[in-house]
ZAVEXDREN-350737 format. One record per residue (C-alpha): x negated, y, z; residue in three letters. Coordinates in pm, whole numbers, padded with zeros to 5 digits, always signed. Each point is the difference from the previous one (the first is absolute). Example, Ala and Ser with C-alpha at 12.3 -4.5 7.8 and 13.67 -1.06 7.14 Angstrom:
2
-01230-00450+00780ALA-00137+00344-00066SER
***
This chain:
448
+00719+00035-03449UNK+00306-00145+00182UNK+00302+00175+00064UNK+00026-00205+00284UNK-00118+00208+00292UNK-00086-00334+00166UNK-00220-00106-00282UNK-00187+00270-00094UNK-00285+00223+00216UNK-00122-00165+00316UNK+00310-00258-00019UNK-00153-00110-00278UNK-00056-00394-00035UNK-00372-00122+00017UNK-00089-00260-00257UNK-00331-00132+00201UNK-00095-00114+00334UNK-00314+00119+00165UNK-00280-00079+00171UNK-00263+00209+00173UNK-00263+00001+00251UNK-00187+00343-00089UNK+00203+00270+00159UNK-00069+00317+00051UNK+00061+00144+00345UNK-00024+00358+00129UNK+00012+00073+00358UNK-00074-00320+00268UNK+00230-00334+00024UNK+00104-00001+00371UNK-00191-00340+00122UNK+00345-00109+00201UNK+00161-00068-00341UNK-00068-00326-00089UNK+00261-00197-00238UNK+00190+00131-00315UNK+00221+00272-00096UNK+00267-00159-00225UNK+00305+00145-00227UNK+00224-00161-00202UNK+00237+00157-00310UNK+00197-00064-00316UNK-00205-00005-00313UNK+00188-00211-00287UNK-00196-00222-00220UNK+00356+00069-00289UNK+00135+00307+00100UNK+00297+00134-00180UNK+00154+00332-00072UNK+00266-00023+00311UNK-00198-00154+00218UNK+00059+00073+00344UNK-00290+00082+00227UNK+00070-00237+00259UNK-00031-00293-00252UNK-00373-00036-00110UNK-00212-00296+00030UNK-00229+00031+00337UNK-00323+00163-00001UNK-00240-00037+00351UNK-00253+00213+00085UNK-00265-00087+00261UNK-00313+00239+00159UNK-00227-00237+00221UNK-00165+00217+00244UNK-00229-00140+00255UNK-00333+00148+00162UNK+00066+00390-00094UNK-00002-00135-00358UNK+00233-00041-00284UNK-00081-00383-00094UNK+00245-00037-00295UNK+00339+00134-00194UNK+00221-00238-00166UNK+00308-00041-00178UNK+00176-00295-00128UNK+00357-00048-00118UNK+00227-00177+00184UNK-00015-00319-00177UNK+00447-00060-00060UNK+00096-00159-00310UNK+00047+00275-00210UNK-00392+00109+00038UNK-00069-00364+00020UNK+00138-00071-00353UNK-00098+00344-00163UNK-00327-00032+00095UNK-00040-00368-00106UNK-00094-00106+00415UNK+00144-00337+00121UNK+00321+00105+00205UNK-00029+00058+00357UNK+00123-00360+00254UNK+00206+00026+00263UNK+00384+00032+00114UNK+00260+00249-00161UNK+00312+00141+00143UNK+00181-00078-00314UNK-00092-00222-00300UNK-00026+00314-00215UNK-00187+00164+00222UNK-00354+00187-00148UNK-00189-00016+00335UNK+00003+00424-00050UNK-00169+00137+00305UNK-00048+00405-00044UNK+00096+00185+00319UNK-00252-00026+00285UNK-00255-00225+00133UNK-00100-00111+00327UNK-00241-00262+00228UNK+00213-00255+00232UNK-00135-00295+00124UNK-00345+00037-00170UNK+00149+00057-00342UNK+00065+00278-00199UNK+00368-00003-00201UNK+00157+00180-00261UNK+00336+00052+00084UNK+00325+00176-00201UNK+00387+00018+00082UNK+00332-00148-00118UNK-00101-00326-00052UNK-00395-00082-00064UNK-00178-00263+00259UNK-00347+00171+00063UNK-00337-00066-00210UNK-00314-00117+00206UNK-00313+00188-00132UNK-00339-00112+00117UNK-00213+00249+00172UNK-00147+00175-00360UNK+00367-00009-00103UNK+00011-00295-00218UNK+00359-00172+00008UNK+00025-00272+00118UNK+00356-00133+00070UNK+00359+00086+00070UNK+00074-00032+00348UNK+00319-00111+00174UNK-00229+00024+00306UNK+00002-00378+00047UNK+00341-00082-00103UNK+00169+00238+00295UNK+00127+00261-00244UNK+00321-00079-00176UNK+00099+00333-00039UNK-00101+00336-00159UNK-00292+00179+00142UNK-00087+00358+00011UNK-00213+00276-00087UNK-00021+00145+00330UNK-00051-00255+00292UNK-00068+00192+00300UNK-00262-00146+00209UNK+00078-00030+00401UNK-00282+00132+00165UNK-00009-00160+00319UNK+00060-00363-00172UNK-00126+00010-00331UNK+00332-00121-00118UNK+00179+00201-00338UNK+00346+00086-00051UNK+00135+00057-00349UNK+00355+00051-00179UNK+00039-00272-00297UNK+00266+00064-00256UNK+00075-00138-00347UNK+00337+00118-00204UNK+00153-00334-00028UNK-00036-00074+00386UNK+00283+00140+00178UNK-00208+00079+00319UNK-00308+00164+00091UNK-00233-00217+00214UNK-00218+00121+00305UNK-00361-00211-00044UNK-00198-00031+00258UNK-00351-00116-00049UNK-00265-00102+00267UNK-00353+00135-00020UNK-00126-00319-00124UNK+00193-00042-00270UNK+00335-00157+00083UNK+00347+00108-00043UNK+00192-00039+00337UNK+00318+00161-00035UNK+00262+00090-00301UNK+00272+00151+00062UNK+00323+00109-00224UNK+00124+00335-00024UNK+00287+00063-00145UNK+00091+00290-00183UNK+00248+00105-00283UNK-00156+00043-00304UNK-00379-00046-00106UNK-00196+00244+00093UNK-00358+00116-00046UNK-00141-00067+00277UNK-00402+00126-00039UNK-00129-00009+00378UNK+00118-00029+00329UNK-00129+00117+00384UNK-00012-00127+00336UNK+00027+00064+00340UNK-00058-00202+00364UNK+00317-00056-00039UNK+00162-00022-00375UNK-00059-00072-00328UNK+00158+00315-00194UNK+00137-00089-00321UNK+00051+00230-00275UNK+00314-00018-00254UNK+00007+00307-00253UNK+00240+00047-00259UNK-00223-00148-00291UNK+00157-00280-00058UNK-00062-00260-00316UNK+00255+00012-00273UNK+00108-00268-00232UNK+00061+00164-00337UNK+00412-00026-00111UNK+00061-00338-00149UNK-00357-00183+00074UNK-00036-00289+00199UNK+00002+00068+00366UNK-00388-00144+00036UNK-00069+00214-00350UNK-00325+00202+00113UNK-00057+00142-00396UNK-00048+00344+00157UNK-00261-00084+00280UNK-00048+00256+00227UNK+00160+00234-00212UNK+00305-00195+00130UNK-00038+00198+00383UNK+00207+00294-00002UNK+00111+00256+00213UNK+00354-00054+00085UNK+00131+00329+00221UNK+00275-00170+00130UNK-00196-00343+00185UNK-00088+00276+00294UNK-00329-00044+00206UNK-00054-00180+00347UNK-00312-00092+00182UNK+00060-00341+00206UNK-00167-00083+00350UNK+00009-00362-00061UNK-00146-00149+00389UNK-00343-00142-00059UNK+00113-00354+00048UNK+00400+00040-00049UNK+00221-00073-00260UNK+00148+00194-00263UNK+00328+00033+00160UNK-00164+00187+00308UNK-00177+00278-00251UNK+00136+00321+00064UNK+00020+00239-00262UNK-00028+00374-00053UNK+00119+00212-00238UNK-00253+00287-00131UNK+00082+00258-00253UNK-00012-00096-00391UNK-00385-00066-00105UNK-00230-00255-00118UNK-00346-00126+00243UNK-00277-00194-00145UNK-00255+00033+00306UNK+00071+00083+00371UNK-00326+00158+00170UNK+00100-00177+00296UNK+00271-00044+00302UNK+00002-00075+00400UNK+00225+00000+00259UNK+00014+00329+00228UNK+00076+00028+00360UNK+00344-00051-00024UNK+00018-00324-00217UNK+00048+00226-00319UNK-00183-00135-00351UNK-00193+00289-00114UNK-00044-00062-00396UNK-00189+00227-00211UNK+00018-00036-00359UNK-00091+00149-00355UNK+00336+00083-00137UNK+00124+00015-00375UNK+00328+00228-00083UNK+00104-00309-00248UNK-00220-00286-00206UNK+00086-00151-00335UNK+00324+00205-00058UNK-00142+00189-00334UNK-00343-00098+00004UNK-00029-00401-00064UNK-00424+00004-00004UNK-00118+00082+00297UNK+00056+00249+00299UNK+00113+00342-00077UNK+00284+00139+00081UNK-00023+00278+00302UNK-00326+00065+00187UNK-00050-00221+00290UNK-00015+00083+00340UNK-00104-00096+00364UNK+00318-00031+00248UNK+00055-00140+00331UNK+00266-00251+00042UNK+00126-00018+00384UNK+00222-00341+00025UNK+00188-00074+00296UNK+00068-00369+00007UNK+00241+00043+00331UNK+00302+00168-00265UNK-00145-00042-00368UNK-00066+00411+00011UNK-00277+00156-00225UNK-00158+00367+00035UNK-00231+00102-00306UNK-00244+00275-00005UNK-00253+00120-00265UNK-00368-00007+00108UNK-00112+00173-00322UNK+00100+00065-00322UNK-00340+00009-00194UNK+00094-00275-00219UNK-00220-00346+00058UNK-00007-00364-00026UNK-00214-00332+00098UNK-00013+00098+00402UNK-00209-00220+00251UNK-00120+00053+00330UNK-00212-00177+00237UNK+00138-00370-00015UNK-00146-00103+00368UNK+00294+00250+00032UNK+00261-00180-00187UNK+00322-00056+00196UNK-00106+00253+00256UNK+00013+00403+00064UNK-00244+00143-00215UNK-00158+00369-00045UNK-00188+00028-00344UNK+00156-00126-00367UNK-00178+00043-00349UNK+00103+00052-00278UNK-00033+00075-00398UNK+00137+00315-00172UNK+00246+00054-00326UNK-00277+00168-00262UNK-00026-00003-00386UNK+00005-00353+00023UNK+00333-00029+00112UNK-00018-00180+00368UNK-00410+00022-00043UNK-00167+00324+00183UNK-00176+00105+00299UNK+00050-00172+00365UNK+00168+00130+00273UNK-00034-00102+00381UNK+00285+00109+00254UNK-00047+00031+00388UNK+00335-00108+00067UNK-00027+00098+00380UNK-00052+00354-00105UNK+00176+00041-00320UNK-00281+00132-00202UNK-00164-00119-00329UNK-00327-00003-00181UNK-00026+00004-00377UNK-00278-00163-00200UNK-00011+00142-00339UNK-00298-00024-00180UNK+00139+00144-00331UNK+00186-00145-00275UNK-00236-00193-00109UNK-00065-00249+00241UNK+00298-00172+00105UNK+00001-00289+00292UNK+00219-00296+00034UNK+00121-00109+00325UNK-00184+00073+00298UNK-00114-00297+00211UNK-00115+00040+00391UNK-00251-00195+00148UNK-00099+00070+00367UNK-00377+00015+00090UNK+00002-00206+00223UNK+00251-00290+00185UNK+00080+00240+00292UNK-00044+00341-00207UNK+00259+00303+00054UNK+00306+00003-00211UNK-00167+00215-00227UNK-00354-00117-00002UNK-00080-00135-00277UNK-00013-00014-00353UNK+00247+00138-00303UNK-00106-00230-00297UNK+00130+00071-00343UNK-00018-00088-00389UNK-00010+00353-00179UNK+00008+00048-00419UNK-00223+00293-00100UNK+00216+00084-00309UNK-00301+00213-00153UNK-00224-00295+00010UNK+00263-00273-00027UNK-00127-00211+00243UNK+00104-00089+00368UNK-00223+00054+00326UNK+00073-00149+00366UNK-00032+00261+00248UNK-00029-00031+00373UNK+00077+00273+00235UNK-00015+00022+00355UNK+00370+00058+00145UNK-00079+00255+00205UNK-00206+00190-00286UNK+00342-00003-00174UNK-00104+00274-00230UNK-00344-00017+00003UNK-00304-00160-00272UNK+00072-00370-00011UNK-00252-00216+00218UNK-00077-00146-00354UNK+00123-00034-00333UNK-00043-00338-00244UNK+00000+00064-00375UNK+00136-00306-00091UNK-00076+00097-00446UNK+00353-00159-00102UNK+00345+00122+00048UNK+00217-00159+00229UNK+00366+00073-00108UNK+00255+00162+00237UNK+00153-00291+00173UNK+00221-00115+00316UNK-00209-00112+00320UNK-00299-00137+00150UNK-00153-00058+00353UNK-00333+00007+00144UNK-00101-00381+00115UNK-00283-00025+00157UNK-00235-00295+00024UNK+00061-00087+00355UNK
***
């Protein structure tokens, strides 16, 4: 067995894809969910003994539900050239960002415009995938995107439009993309900041697009070439002395007009969400690290993360912070009809004996209090994913979906929970008879 934390137990890579079509289900499909739950993570076709979690090849996983039944399971690598050439496949058409681009794609996957895309950070144009999750292409979504893309567009709810953050370390800016609902990029926008940061996700409001710039920052190692990237992601380390700022960048301004504000020392991967209050305030709340990458180079993993509210005035630059709770979590989402807007119910997974892999947990922001799903130590979900019941549902009417490992049995289930039956049995539970390794993010994308 690995030393590796990220290579061994549940991270574990998976040398076969799967298909299958007889799935056991206990409890009753709701009949509203029709279309697939998908999740995407790292699982590297050559993995070596330093690998870093965040660099694996991609590895989708799809449930079709339609009719109250569970019609299929698949997973299928993400067909870049690595996997493309280790498994003896024809490479993968379509653009790159850079001529030595891969075509990796391991960080989350979404539906826009009638497709479904793998999509990654810091430089990677996003893979097409056909409905069952074949690749198909590399995507520069018709020739629009000349920049980086992201790993964590966030979708506009009253247009259909996403935002993301794009950021490579030999760009000197960060971009602001803007892509419509069908498909087409309509804005990019420089950002300019001083150094390169890690820039994993970003938020919204009616108003801004928030930018995020953390002190992990890439590093060229003493002597090499200044576009030497030997160390991959290893390269990203925490540098104590780069500070941290969120920016309000105007939805439609220009970098010059972002204004930026200065939080205390940390590290975010994933805001839950943000909104503008009453008096023109942005409201963010985030999962915050202590510090990334400063002794640990592999993965996450150094301080327990937390939920805090961010209060940003953009009249004088001024930040007030707060902790929400301490119980240490990661991979938050809400209701996204929500996104942008004031919002009462987050959800999200629990630290456990898998690290950042544990129970759930869903807050009632209005009222401060907080439920914890733990079904023992053995079952440990991914992120939680909410889908409302219906169009016009409450806020918190709906369904929690999630991929779970049952450690005793090595082998993942899907199971769906009504929201408001937080802690109680699961409307049903599919035994999907394979493992599906702990991994980054996924979304529910349903068939109409």
């Amino acid at each position: 067995m690995s030393e590796n934390p990220f290579l061994s137990g549940n991270f574990g890579p998976m040398e076969e894809e799967t298909t299958s079509t007889d799935l056991s289900v206990r409890g009753e499909i709701p009949e509203e969910l029709e279309g697939r739950l998908l999740r995407i993570g790292p699982n590297p076709v050559d993995p070596k003994e330093g690998h870093h979690w965040f660099a694996g090849n991609g590895f989708v996983h799809g449930l079709r539900l339609r009719g109250g039944r569970a019609e299929w399971y698949r997973s299928r690598f993400v067909r870049d050239d690595q996997v493309c050439d280790a498994k003896g496949w024809a490479r993968t058409p379509g653009p790159r960002f850079r001529e030595d681009s891969s075509g990796l794609a391991n960080t989350n996957i979404i539906g826009l415009g009638g497709k479904t895309y793998a999509i990654v950070e810091g430089g990677g144009f996003p893979m097409e995938l056909d409905y069952e999750l074949e690749t198909v292409q590399a995507s520069d979504f018709g020739g629009g995107l000349v920049t980086p893309f992201s790993a964590h567009p966030k979708r506009d709810p009253d247009t259909g439009e996403i935002h993301a953050a794009g950021y490579f370390p030999f760009m000197d800016d960060l971009h602001h993309v803007v892509v419509s609902a069908e498909g087409e990029v309509t804005r990019t926008e420089p950002i300019s900041v001083p150094g390169k940061p890690m820039v994993h996700d970003c938020a919204i409001t009616e108003n801004y697009f928030i930018v995020l710039d953390f002190p992990v920052v890439f590093h060229v190692p003493p002597g090499a070439d200044s576009t030497d990237v030997s160390g991959g992601l290893g390269q990203y380390r925490w540098e104590e002395d780069y500070g941290s700022r969120v920016g309000l960048l105007p939805r439609n301004g220009t970098s010059d007009q972002t204004i930026w504000c200065e939080v205390e020392n940390c590290f975010v991967f994933h805001p839950l969400n943000a909104y503008e209050d009453q008096e023109g305030r942005v409201v963010l709340d985030v999962i915050r690290h202590p510090r990334m990458f400063d002794s640990n180079l592999t993965g996450p993993g150094e301080g327990p993360p937390t939920l805090d509210r961010w209060t940003l005035d953009p009249k004088d630059g001024s930040s007030r912070e707060e902790r929400l709770s301490e119980r240490p979590q990661e991979f938050p989402r809400h209701d996204e009809r929500l996104v942008g807007k004031p919002y009462r119910y987050g959800y999200c997974g629990t630290a456990g004996g898998a690290g950042l892999f544990g129970g759930m947990l869903k807050h009632d922001l209005h009222k401060g209090e907080m439920q914890h799903r733990d079904d023992g130590a053995s079952k440990q979900y991914q992120e939680p994913v909410f889908v409302p019941r219906s169009e016009d549902a409450d806020e918190d009417d709906g369904w929690i979906m999630s991929y779970r490992h049952d450690s005793d049995r090595n082998v993942a289930e899907v199971v769906i929970l009504h929201a408001q039956d937080f802690l109680g049995d699961p409307v049903a539970t599919i035994d999907l008879g394979v493992r599906v390794p702990f991994g980054f993010h996924g979304n529910w994308v349903a068939d109409t």
